[in-house]
Backbone as CSV, one residue per row, in Angstrom:
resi,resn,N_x,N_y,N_z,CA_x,CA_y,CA_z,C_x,C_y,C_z
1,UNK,-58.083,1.294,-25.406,-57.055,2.044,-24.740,-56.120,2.629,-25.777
2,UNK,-55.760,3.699,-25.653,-54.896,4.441,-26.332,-53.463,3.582,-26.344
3,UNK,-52.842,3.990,-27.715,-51.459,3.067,-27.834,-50.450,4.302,-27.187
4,UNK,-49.421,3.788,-26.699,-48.478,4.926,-25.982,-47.400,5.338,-27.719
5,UNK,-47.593,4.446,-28.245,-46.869,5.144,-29.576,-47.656,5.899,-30.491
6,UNK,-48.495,5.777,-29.913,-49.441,6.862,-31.033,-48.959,8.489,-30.710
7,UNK,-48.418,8.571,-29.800,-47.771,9.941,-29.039,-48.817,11.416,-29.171
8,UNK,-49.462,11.405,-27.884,-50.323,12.361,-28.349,-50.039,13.602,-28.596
9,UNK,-50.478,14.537,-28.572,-49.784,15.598,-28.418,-51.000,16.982,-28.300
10,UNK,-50.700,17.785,-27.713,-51.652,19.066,-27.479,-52.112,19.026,-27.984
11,UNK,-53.827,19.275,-27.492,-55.006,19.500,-28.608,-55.798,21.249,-28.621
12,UNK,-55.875,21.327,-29.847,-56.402,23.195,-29.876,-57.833,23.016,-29.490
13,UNK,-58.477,21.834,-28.985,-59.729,22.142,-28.226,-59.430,21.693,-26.280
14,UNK,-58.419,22.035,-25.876,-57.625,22.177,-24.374,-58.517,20.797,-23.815
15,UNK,-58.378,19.593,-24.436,-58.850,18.310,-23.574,-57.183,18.156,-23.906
16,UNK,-57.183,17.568,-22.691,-55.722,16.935,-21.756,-56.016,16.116,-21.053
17,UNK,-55.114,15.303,-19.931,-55.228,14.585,-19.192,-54.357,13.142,-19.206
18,UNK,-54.358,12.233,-18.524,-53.401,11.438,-18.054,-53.976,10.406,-17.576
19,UNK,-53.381,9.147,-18.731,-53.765,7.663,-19.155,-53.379,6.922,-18.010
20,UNK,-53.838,5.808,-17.606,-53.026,4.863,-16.964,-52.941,3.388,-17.910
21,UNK,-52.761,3.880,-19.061,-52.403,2.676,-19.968,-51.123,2.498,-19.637
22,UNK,-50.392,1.154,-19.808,-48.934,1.087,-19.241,-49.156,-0.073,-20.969
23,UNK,-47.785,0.365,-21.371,-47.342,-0.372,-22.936,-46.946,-1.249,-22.634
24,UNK,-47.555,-2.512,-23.697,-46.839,-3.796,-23.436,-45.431,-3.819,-23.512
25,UNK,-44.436,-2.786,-23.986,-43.494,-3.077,-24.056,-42.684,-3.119,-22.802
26,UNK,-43.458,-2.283,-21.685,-42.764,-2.177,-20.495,-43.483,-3.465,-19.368
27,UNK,-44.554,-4.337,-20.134,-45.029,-5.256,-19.821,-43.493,-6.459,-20.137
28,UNK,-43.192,-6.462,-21.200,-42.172,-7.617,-21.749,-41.241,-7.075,-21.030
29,UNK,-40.337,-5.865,-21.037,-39.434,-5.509,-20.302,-39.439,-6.424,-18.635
30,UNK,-40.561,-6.361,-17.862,-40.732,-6.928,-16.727,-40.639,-8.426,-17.281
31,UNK,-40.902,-9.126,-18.112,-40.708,-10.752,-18.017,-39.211,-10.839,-18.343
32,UNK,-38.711,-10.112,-19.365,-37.291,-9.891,-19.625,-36.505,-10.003,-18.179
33,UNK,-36.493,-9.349,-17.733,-35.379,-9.079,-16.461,-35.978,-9.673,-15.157
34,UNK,-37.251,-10.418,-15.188,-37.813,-11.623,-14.392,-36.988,-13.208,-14.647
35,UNK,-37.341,-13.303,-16.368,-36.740,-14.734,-16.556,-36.060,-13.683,-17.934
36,UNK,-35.095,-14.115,-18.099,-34.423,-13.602,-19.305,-34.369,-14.744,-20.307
37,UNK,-34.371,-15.931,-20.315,-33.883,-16.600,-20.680,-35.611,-17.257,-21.605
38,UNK,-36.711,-16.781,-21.347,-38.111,-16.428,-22.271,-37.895,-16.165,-23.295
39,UNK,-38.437,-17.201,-23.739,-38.700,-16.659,-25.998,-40.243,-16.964,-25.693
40,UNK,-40.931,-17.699,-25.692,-41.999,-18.170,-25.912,-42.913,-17.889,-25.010
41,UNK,-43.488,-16.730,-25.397,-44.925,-16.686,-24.699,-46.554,-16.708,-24.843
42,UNK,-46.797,-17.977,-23.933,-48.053,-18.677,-24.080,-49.103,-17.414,-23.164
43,UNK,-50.098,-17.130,-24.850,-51.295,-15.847,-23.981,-52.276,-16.862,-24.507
44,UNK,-53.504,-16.827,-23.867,-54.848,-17.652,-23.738,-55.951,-16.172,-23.980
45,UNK,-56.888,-15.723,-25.122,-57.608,-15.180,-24.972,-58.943,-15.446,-26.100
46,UNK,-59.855,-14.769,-26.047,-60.793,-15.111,-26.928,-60.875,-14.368,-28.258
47,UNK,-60.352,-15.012,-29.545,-59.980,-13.957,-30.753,-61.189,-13.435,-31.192
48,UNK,-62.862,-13.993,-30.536,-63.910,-12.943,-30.930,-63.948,-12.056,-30.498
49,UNK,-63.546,-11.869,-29.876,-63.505,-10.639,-28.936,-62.608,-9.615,-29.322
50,UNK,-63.219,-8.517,-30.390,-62.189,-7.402,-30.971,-61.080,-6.792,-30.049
51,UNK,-61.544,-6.133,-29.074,-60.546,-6.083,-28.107,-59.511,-6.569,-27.307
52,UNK,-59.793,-7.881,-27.371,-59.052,-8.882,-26.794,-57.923,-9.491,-28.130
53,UNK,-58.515,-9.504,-29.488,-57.777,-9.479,-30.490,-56.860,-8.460,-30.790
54,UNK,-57.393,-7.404,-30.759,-56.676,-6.496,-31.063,-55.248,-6.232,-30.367
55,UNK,-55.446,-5.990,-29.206,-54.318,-6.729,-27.838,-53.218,-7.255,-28.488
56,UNK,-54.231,-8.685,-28.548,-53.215,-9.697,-28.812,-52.132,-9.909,-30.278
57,UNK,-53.167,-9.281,-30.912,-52.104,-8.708,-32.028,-50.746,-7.659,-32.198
58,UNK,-51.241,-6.308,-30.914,-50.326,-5.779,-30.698,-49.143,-6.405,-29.844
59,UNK,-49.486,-7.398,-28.809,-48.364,-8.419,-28.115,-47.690,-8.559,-28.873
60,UNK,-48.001,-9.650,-30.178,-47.235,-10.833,-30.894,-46.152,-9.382,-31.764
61,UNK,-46.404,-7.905,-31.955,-45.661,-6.993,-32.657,-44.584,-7.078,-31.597
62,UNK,-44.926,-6.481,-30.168,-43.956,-6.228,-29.136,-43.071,-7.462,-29.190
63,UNK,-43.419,-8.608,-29.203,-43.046,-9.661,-28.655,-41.898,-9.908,-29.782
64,UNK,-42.308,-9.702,-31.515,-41.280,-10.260,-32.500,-40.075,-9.015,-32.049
65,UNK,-40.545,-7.778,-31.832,-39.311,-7.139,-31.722,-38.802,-7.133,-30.855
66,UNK,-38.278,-7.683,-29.722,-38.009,-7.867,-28.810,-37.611,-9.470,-28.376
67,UNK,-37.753,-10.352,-30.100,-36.898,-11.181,-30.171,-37.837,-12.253,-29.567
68,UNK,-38.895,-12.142,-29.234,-39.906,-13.460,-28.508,-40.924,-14.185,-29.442
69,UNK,-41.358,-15.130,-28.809,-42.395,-15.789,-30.037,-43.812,-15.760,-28.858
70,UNK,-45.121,-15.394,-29.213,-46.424,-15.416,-28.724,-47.100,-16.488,-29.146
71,UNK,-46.870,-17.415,-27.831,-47.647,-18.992,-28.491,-49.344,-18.823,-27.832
72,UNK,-50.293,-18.799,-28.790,-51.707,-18.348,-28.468,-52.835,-19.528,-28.415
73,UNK,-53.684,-19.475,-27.597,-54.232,-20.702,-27.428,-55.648,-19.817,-27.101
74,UNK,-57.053,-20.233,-27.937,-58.384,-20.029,-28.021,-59.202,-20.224,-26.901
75,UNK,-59.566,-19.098,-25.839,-60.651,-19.223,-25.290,-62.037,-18.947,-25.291
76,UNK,-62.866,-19.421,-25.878,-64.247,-18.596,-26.379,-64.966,-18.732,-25.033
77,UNK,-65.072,-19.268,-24.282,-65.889,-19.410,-22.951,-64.888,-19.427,-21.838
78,UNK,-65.371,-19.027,-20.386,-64.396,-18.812,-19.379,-64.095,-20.101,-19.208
79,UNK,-65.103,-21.469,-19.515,-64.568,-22.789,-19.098,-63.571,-23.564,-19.822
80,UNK,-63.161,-22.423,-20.852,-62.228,-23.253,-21.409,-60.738,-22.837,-21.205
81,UNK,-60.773,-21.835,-20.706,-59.404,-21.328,-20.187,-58.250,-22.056,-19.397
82,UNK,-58.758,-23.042,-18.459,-57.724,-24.385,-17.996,-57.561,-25.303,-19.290
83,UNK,-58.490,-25.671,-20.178,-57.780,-26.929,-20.869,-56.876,-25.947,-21.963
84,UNK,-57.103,-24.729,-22.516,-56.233,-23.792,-23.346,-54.893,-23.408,-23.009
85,UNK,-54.907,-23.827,-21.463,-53.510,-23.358,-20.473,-52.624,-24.596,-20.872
86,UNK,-53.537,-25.709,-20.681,-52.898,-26.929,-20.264,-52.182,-27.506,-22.358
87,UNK,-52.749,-26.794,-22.531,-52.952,-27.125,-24.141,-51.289,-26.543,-24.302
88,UNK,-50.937,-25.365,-23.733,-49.361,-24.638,-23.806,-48.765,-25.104,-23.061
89,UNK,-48.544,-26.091,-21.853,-47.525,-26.582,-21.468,-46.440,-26.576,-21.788
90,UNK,-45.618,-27.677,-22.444,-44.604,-27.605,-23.231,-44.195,-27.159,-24.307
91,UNK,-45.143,-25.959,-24.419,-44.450,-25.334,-25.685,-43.924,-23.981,-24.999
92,UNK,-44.136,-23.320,-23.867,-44.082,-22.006,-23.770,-43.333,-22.414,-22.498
93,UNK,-42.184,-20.350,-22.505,-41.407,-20.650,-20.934,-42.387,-19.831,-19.923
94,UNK,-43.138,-19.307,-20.146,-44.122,-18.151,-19.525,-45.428,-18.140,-20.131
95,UNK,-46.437,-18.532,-19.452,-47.613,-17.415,-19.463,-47.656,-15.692,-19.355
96,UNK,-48.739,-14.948,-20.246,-49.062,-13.966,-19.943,-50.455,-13.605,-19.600
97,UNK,-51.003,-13.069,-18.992,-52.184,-12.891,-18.513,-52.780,-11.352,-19.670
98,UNK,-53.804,-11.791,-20.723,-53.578,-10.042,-21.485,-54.573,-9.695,-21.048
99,UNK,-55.749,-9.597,-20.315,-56.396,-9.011,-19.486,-58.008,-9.464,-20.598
100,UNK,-57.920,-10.543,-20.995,-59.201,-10.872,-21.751,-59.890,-11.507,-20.671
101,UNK,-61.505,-11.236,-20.465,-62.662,-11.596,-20.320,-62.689,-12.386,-19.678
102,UNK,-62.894,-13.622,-20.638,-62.505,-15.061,-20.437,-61.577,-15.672,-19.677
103,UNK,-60.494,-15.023,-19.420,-59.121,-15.389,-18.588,-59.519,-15.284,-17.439
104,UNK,-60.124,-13.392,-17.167,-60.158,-13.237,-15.648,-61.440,-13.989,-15.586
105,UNK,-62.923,-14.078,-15.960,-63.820,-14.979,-15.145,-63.014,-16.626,-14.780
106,UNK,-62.363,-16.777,-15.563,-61.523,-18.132,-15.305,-59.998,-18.262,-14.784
107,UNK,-59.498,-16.919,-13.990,-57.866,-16.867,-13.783,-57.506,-18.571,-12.698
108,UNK,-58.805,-18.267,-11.969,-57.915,-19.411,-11.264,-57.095,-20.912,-11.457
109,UNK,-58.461,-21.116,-13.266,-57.747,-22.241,-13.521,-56.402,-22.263,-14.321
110,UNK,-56.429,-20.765,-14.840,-54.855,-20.602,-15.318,-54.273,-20.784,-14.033
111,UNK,-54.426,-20.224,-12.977,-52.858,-20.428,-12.090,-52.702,-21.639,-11.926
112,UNK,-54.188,-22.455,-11.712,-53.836,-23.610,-11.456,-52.803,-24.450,-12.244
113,UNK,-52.740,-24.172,-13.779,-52.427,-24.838,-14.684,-50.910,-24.151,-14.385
114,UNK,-50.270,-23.000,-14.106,-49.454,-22.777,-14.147,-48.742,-23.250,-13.165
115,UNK,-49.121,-23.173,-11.505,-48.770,-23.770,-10.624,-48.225,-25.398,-10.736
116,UNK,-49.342,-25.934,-11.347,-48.707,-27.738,-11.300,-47.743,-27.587,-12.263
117,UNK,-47.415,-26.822,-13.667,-46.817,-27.080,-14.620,-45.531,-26.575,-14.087
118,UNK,-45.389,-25.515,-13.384,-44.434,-24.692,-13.086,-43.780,-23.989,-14.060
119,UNK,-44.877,-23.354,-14.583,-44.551,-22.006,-15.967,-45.142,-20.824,-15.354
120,UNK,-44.562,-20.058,-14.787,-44.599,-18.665,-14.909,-45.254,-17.974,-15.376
121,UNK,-46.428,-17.273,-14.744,-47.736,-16.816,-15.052,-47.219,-14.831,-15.013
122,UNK,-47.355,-13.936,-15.406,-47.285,-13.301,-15.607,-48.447,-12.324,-15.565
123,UNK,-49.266,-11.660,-14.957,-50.617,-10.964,-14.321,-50.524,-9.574,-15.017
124,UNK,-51.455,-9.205,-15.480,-52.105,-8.404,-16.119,-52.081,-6.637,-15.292
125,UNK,-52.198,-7.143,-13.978,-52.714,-6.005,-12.298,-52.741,-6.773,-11.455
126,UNK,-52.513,-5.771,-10.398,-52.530,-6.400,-9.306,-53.691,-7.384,-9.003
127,UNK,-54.406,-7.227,-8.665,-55.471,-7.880,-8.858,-54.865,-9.665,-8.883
128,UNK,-54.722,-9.409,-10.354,-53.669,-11.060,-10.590,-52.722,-11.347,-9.645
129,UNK,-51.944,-10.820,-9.665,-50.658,-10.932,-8.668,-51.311,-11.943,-7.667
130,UNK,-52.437,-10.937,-6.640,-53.161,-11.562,-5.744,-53.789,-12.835,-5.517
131,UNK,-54.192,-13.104,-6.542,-54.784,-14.296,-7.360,-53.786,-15.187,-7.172
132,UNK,-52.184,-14.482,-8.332,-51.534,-16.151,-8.082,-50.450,-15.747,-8.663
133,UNK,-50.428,-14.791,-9.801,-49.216,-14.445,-10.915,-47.952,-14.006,-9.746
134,UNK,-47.302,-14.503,-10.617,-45.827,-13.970,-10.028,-45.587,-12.530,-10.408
135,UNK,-46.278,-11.673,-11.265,-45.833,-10.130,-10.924,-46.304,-9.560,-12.067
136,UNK,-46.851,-8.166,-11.650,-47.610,-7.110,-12.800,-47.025,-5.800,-12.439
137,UNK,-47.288,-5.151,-13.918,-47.223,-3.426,-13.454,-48.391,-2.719,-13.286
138,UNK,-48.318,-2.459,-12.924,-49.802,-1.297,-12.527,-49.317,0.032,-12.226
139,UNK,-50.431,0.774,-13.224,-50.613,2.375,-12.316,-51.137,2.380,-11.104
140,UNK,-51.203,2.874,-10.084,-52.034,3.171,-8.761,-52.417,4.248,-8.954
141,UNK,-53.968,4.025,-8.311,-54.718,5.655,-8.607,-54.044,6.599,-7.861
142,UNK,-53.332,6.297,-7.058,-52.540,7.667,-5.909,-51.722,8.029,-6.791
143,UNK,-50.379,7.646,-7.609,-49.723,7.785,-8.837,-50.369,8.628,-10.115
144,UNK,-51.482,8.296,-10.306,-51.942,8.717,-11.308,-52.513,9.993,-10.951
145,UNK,-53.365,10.176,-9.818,-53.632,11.512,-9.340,-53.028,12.067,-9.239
146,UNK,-51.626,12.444,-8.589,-50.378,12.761,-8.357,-50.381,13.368,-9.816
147,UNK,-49.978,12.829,-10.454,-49.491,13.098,-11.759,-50.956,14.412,-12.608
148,UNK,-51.963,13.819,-12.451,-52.674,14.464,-12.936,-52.806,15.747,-12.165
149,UNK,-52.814,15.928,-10.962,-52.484,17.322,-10.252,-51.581,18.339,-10.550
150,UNK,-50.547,17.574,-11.072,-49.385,18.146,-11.514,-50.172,19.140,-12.907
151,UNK,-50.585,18.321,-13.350,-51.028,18.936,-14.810,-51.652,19.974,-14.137
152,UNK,-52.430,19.922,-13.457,-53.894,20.915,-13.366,-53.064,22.128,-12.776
153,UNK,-52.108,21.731,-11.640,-51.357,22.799,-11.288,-50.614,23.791,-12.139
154,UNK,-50.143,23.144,-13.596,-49.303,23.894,-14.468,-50.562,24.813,-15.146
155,UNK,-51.883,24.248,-15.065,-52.488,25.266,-15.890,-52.954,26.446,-15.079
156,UNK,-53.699,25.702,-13.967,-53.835,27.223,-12.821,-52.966,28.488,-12.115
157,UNK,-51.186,27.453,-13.207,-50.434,28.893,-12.965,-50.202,29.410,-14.086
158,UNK,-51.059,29.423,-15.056,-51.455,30.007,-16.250,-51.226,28.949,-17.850
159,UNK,-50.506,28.336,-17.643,-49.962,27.142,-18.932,-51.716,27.538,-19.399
160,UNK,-51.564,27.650,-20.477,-53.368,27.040,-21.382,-52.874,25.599,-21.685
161,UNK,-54.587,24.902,-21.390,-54.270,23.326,-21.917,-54.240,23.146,-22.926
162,UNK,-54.338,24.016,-24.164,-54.146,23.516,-25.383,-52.662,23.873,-25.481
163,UNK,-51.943,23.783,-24.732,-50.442,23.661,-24.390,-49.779,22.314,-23.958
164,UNK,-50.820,21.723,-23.095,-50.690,20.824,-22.049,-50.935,19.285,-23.028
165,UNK,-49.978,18.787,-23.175,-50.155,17.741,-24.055,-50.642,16.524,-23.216
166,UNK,-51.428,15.195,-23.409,-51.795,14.185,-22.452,-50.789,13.791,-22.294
167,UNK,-51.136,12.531,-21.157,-49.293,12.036,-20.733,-49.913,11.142,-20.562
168,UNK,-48.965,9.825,-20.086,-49.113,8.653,-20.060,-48.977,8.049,-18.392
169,UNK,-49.046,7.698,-17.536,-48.407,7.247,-16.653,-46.922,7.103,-16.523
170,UNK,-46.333,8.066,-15.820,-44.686,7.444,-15.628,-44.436,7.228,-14.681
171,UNK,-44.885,6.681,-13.739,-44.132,5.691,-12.631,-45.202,4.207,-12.569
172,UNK,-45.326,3.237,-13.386,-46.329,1.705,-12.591,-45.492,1.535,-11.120
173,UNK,-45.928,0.851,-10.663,-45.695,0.113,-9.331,-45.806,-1.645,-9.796
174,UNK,-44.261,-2.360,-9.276,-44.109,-3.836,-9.292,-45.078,-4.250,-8.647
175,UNK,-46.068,-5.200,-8.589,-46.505,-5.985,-8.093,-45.787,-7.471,-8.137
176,UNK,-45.474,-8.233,-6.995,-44.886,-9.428,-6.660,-45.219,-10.511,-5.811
177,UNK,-45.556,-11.454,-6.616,-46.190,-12.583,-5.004,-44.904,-13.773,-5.473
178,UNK,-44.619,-13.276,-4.332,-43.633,-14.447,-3.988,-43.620,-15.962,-3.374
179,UNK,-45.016,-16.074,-3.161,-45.033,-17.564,-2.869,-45.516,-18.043,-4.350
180,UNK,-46.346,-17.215,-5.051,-46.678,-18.067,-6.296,-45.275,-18.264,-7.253
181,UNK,-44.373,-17.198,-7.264,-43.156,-17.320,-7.711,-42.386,-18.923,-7.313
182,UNK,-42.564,-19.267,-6.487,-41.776,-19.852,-5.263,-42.573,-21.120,-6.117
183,UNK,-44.112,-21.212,-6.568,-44.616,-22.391,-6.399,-44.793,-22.908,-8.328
184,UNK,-44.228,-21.116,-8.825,-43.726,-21.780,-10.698,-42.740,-21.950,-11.040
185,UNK,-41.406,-21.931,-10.066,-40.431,-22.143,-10.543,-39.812,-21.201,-11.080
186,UNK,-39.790,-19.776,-10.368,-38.873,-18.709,-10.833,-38.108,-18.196,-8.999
């Protein structure tokens, strides 16, 4: 996925169009003004996994500037994702869910682990939410179409797309489950 700081900008071969990557920073922003009182956040993913590394490397950047610490715990198989949860207990005020592999074939035993512990699970998409997390951002494809119409409209009233710079998603939608909230202790 494209980084939102990489800032794209018009291309002279007119490819355009509109990401629904949402930046971790507006990921932390949501745990910020959820629990404010978070330094320590416990992510569970698999570091073979380039992508899932890579991620998680960009977290622990968001996370130092923004004054937090990323406490990380090894999942190489989906079955190990509950004892990796249970492994952060008392060290972390929040879980984050970073959308590795391993997590989602295994989310349930994270909630589980989060639920009895009563640490604050933090979901990746809706999707999670549903599952168990107390709250995600997400693009919605209606949002994102929206948005991308917009574009197409500026060019069919003449804009050329090698004018038309890509964009990012600007509106996610909160996702909130409030009984799992209710059942981690936020």
């Amino acid at each position: 996925a494209p980084s939102q700081s990489a800032g794209w900008a018009a291309s002279a071969n007119g490819a355009t169009g509109v990401s629904n990557t949402l930046s971790l920073a507006r990921r932390i922003a949501l745990i910020r003004q959820l629990l404010p009182g978070a330094r320590k956040v416990g992510v569970i993913y698999n570091p073979a996994d380039t992508k899932s590394a890579a991620r998680a490397k960009e977290l622990q950047e968001q996370l130092t500037a923004n004054g937090m610490v990323m406490i990380e715990a090894a999942a190489q198989r989906p079955a190990d994702v509950g004892s990796a949860a249970r492994s952060l207990i008392s060290r972390v005020d929040v879980f984050y869910a970073l959308g590795d592999a391993n997590v989602q074939k295994s989310y349930s035993a994270l909630i589980k682990v989060a639920n009895d512990a009563k640490v604050p699970l933090f979901g990746n998409d809706a999707d999670n939410v549903r599952q168990g997390a107390v709250a995600a951002l997400m693009v919605s494809d209606r949002d994102l179409g929206t948005q991308a119409g917009r574009m197409v409209a500026r060019i069919l009233r003449g804009a050329k797309s090698t004018a038309v710079a890509p964009e990012f998603a600007i509106r996610p939608q909160l996702y909130i489950n409030a009984s799992a909230a209710q059942k981690q202790g936020v």
